[in-house]
C-alpha positions in Angstrom: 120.6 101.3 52.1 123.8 99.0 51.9 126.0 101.4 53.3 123.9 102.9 55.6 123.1 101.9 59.3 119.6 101.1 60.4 118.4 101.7 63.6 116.9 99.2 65.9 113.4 100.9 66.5 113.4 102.0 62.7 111.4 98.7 61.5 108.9 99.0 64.7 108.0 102.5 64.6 107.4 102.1 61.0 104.6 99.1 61.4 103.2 101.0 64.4 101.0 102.6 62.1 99.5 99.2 60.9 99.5 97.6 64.8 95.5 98.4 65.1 93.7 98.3 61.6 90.0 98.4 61.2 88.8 95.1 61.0 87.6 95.0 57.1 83.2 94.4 57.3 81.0 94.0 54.9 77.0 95.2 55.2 75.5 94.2 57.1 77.1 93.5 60.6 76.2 93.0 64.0 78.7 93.3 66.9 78.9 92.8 70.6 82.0 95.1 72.5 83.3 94.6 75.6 86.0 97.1 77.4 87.5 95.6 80.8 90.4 97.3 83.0 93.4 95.2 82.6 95.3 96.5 85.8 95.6 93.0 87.2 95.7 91.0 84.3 99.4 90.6 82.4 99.8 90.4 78.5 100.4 86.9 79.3 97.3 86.2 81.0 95.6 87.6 78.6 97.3 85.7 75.7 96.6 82.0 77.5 92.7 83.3 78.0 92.6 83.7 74.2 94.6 80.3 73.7 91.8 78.7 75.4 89.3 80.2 72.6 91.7 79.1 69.9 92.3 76.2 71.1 88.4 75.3 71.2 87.9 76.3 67.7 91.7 75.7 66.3 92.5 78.6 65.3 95.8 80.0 65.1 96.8 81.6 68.4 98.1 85.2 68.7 101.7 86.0 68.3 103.8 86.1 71.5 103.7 90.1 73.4 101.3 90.9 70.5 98.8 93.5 71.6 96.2 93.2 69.0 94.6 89.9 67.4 92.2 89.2 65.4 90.6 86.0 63.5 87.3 84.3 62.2 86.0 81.6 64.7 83.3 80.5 62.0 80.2 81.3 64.0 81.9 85.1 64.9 84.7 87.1 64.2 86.5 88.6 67.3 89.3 91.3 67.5 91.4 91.5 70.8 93.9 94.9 71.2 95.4 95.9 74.6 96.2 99.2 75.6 97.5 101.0 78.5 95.0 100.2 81.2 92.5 98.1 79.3 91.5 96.0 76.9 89.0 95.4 74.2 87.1 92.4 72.6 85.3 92.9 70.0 83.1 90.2 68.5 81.1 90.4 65.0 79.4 88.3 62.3 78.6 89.8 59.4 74.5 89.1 58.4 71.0 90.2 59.3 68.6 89.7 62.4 65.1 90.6 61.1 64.6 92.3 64.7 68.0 94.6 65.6 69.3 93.4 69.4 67.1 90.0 69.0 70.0 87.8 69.4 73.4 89.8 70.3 76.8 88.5 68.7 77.8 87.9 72.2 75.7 84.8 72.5 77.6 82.8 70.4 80.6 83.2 72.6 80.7 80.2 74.8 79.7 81.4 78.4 82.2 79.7 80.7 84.8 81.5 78.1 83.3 84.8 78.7 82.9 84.1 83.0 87.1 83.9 82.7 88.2 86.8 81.3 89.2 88.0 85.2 88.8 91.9 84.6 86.0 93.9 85.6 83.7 95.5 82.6 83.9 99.0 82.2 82.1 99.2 78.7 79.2 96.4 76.9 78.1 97.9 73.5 75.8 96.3 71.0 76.1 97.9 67.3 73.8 96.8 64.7 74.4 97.8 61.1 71.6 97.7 58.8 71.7 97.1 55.1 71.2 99.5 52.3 68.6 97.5 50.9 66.6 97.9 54.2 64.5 100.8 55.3 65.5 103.6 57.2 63.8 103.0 60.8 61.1 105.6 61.9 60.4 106.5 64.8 58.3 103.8 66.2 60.5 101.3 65.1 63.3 103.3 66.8 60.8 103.6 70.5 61.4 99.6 70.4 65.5 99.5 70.4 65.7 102.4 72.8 64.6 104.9 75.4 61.8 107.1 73.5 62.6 110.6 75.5 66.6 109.7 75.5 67.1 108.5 71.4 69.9 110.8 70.1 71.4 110.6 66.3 72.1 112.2 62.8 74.2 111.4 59.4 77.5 111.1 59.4 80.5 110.2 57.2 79.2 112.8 54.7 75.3 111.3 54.5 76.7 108.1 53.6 75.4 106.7 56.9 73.0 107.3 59.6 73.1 105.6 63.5 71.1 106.2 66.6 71.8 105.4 70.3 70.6 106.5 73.6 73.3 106.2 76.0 72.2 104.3 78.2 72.7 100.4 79.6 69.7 98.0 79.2 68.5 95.2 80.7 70.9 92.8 79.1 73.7 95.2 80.3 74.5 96.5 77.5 74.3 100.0 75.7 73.1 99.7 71.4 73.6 101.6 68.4 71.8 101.1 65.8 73.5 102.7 62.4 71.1 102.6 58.8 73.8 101.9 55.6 73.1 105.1 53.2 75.9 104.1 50.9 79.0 103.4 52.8 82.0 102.0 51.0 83.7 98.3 51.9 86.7 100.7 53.3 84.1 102.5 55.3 81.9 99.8 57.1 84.7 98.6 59.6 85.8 102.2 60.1 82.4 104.1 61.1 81.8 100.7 63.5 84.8 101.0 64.9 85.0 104.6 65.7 81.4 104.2 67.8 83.1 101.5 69.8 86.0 103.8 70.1 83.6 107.0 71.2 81.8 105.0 73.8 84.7 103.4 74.9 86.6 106.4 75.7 83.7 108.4 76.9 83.6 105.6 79.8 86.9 105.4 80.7 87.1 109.7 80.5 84.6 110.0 82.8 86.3 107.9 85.5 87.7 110.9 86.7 84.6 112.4 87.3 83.6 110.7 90.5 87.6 111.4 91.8 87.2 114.9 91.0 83.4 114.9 93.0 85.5 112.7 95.7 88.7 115.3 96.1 87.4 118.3 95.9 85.8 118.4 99.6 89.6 117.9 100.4 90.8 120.7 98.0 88.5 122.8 100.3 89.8 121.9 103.2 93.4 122.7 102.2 92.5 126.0 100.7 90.7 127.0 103.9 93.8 126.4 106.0 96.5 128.0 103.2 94.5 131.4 103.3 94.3 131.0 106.7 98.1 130.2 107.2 98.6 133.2 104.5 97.3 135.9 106.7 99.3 134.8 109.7 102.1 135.5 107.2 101.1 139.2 107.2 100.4 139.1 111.3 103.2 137.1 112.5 106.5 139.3 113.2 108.5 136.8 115.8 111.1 134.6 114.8 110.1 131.6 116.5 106.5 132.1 115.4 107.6 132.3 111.8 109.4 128.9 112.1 106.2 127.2 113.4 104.5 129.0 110.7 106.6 127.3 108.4 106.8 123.8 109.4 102.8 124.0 109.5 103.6 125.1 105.5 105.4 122.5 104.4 103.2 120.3 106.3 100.0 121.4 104.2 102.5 121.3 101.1 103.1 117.8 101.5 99.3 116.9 102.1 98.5 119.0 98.7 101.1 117.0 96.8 99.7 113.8 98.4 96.7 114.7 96.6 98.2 115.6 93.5 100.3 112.3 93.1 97.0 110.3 93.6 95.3 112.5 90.8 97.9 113.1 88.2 97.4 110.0 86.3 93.9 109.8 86.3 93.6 113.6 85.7 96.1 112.9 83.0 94.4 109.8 81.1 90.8 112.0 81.1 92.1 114.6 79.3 93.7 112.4 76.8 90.8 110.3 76.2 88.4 113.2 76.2 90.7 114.2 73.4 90.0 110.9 71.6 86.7 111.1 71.7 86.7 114.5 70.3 89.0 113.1 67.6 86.2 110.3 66.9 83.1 112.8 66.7 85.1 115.5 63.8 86.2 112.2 62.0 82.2 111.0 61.7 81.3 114.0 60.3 78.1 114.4 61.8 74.7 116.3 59.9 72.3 117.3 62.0 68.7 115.6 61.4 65.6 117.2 62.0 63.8 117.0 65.4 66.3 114.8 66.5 69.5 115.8 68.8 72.8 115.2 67.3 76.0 112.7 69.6 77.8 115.8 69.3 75.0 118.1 70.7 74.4 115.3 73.7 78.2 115.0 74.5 78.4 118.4 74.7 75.6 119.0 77.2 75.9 115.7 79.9 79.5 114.7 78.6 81.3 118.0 78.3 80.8 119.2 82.0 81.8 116.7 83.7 85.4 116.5 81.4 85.6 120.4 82.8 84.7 119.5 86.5 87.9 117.2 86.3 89.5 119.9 84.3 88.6 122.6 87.2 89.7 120.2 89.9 93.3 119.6 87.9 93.6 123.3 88.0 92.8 123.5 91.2 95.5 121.6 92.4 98.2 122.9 90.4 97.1 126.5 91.8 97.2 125.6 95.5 100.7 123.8 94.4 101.8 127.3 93.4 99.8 129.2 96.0 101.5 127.2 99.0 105.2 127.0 97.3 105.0 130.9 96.9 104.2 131.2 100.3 106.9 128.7 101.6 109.2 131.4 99.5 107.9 134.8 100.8 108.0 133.1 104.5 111.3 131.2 104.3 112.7 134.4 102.7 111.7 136.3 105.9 112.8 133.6 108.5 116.3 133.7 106.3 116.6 137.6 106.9 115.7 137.5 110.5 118.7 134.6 110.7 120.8 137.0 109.0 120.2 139.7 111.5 120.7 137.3 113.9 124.3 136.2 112.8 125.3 139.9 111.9 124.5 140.7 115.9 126.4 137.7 116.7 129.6 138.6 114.7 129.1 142.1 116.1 129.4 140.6 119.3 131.8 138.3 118.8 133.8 141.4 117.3 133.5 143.0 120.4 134.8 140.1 122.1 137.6 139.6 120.3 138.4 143.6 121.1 138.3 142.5 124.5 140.5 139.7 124.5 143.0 141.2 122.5 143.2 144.1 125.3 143.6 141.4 127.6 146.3 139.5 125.8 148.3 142.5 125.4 147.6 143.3 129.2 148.3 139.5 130.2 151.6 139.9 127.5 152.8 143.0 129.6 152.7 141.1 132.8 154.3 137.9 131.2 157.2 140.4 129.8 157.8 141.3 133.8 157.7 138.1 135.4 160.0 136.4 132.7 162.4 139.1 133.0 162.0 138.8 137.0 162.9 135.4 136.5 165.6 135.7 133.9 167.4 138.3 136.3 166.9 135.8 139.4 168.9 133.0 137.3 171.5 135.4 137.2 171.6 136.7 140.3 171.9 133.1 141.2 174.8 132.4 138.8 176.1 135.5 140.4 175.9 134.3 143.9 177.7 131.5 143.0 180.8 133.0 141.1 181.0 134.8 144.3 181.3 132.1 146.5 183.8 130.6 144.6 185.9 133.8 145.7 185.8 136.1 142.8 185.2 139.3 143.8 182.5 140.9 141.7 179.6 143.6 142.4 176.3 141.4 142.2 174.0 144.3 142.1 175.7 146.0 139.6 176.1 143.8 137.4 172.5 143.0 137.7 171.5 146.6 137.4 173.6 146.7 134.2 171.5 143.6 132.5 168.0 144.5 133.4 167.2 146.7 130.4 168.8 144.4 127.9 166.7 141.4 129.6 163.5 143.1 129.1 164.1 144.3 125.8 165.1 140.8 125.1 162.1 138.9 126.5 159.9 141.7 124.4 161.0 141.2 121.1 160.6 137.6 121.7 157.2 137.2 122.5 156.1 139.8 119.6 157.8 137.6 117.2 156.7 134.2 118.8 152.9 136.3 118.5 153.6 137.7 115.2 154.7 133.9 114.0 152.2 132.4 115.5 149.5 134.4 113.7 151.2 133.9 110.4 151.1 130.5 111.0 147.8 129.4 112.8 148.5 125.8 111.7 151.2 125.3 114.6 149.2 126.0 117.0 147.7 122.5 115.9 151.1 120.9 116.0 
C-alpha cells in the first residue's frame, strides 16, 4: 500500500459494516424499546439529550456526529442509533423478574430524562428473555402477559429459541414479547432480541403509509374520473380552439396528479423499503411453526401484508394516471400541432399567392416607372435643347428628340432590371 493512493471514503465505507453491532447479552435479559420520529430533532440535539444522561451517571459521552452509542449506566444498559427519519433507544439489564413485564427496564430510566427526549413515539416494546434453566410457559401462564384470543408465536433460530407476542399496546403503552431460551448461543442472545425490536419497529414505521394511501385514494378517484372524462372529449372534439382548451384542462389535471405524487413518493418509497426489512428480519429468525398456535410470519402475512399492498396499489396507481395523462397530453398536443401545421401551410399558400400578386404589380408599377422616367429624361433635354436654341444655334429640337427617345428608354430599362436584379442578390442593402 505504500505506493498506492487511498481514497478518502475507503476507511468509512469499510467500518460501515461495524457502525450498528448487536449489542453482546447474556441470558437472561429484559429490555424496554422506544422508536421516536426525529424530523425535528438534529444529531446535535440528540447528542446534548444523551450528554445530560452521561453526565448524570459519568459516563463517557458519545463521539461527535456519531449515529449509534451505546454504554452501561450501572442500573441498565442503553444503546442509541439514529437513522433516516428516527431514532431508537434501547434500554436493557441483563437478570431475572420472577413475573415477566412486573417491573419494565424503562423504570429505571429517570423520568424527567425520558419527558425530554422532544420527539413523538412511534414504537414502545417490552422484550423479556427467559432463561434456559426456566420452564417453557404454558398457556395460562402465557393468558397473563397477553391477549388470550390475539397470542401469536413459534421457534425460531433453528429451535434454539422460542418467543410469543400479541401485537398489541397495553395499558402501560407498550407492546411485549416474551421469547423462552432453548439453547441460544452468547453470539445469538443480542441478535434474536435485536431483530424483534427491529421487526416491530419497522412494521410501525411501514405502515405509516397505510393511512396516506386510505387518505389519497378518494383523490386518485377524483382525478381518474376527470382524465377518462377529458379522454373521450379527445375522441369527440375536432375544433382547433376546442382542442387547445382541452389541453390546457390536461396539463392542469397533470400538474394536480404530480402534486399528489411528489407528496407520496417518499413515504411510498420508505414503506416499501421497510416492508422489505421486515421481511429480511422474519427469513433471518427462521421461524418453526408450533402446534395450535399461529406463527409472526402467518399473522404478518394476514393483517400486515394487505395493507403493505394497499400502499403498493395506491403507488401504482399513481404512476399509471402519470402515464395515462402524459400519453394523452402526447396524442392531443400531436393533433393540435398538425392542425397548426395545416394552418401555416394555408398561410404560406396564401402568402404565396400574394407574393404572385405583388410581383405582377411591381412589374406593372416598373413599366409605368420606365415611362415617366423616360418622359422626364426627354423633358431635361428638350429643355437643354430650348436653351442651345436660344443662344442662337440653329438646331431641329424635335428631331433631335425623336432621335433619343428609343436609346432613353432602353437606357432607363436596363437600369432598373439591374438595380432589381442587384437588389435581390443583395437583400442586405436594402437595410443600408
Amino acid at each position: 500500500m505504500k505506493y498506492l493512493q487511498e481514497h478518502s471514503l475507503r476507511i468509512r465505507l469499510s467500518n460501515e459494516a461495524h457502525v450498528r453491532p448487536y449489542t453482546h447479552l447474556d441470558s437472561p435479559v429484559r429490555a424496554s424499546h422506544l422508536a421516536i420520529l426525529n424530523k425535528e430533532l438534529s444529531l446535535e440535539q440528540e447528542h446534548a439529550h444523551l450528554n445530560k444522561l452521561c453526565e448524570r451517571y459519568q459516563v463517557r459521552p458519545p463521539a461527535e456526529k456519531n449515529k449509534h452509542f451505546s454504554e452501561n449506566f450501572g442500573l441498565f444498559t442503553l444503546t442509541w442509533e439514529r437513522h433516516t427519519e428516527f431514532s431508537t433507544y434501547t434500554f436493557f439489564r441483563q437478570d431475572e423478574e420472577q413475573e415477566p413485564f412486573s417491573r419494565p427496564v424503562i423504570r429505571e430510566v429517570p423520568d424527567s430524562w425520558l419527558e425530554g427526549i422532544g420527539a413523538k413515539i412511534m414504537v414502545a416494546q417490552h422484550i423479556v428473555l427467559l432463561p434456559n434453566s426456566r420452564a417453557v410457559p404454558q398457556w395460562q401462564e402465557l393468558n397473563r402477559y397477553f391477549v388470550a384470543d390475539s397470542i401469536v408465536g413459534g421457534r425460531i433460530m433453528n429451535d434454539t429459541a422460542q418467543a410469543w407476542t400479541d401485537f398489541r399496546v397495553h395499558q402501560d403503552g407498550f407492546s411485549r414479547v416474551l421469547i423462552q431460551d432453548l439453547g441460544l448461543q452468547e453470539n445469538q442472545i443480542g441478535r434474536v432480541v435485536q431483530e424483534l425490536l427491529e421487526m416491530e419497529s419497522y412494521r410501525i414505521l411501514a405502515l405509516m403509509g397505510f393511512p396516506l394511501a386510505e387518505n389519497v385514494n378518494p383523490t386518485l378517484t377524483k382525478l381518474d374520473q376527470r382524465l377518462t372524462g377529458l379522454t373521450r372529449k379527445i375522441v369527440s372534439m375536432n375544433g382547433f380552439e376546442e382542442d387547445q382548451t382541452l389541453l390546457k384542462e390536461l396539463a392542469s389535471l397533470e400538474a394536480e396528479i404530480e402534486k399528489v405524487n411528489s407528496e407520496t413518493a417518499y413515504r411510498f418509497g420508505a414503506t416499501r423499503a421497510y416492508h422489505a426489512i421486515v421481511d429480511r428480519r422474519i427469513k433471518d429468525l427462521n421461524e418453526q411453526e408450533t402446534e395450535g398456535m399461529q406463527t409472526l410470519s402467518s399473522f404478518l402475512e394476514r393483517r400486515f401484508l394487505p395493507a403493505m399492498r394497499t400502499c403498493e396499489s395506491i403507488s401504482d396507481r399513481i404512476e399509471q394516471l402519470s402515464r395515462r395523462v402524459a400519453r394523452a397530453s402526447q396524442i392531443l398536443s400531436a393533433r393540435v400541432n398538425f392542425a397548426l401545421e395545416a394552418q401555416n401551410r394555408s398561410l404560406l399558400h396564401s402568402m404565396n399567392r400574394r407574393a404572385q400578386y405583388q410581383l405582377r404589380l411591381q412589374e406593372t408599377v416598373e413599366g409605368l416607372s420606365i415611362a415617366v422616367i423616360s418622359y422626364y429624361v426627354l423633358a431635361l433635354i428638350e429643355f437643354l435643347l430650348q436653351a442651345i436654341a436660344a443662344a442662337g444655334y440653329e438646331i431641329n429640337s424635335r428631331l433631335i428628340l425623336g432621335f433619343f427617345i428609343f436609346p432613353i428608354i432602353l437606357s432607363v430599362w436596363f437600369g432598373v432590371r439591374r438595380m432589381r436584379r442587384t437588389l435581390i442578390k443583395n437583400p442586405d442593402k436594402l437595410e443600408d
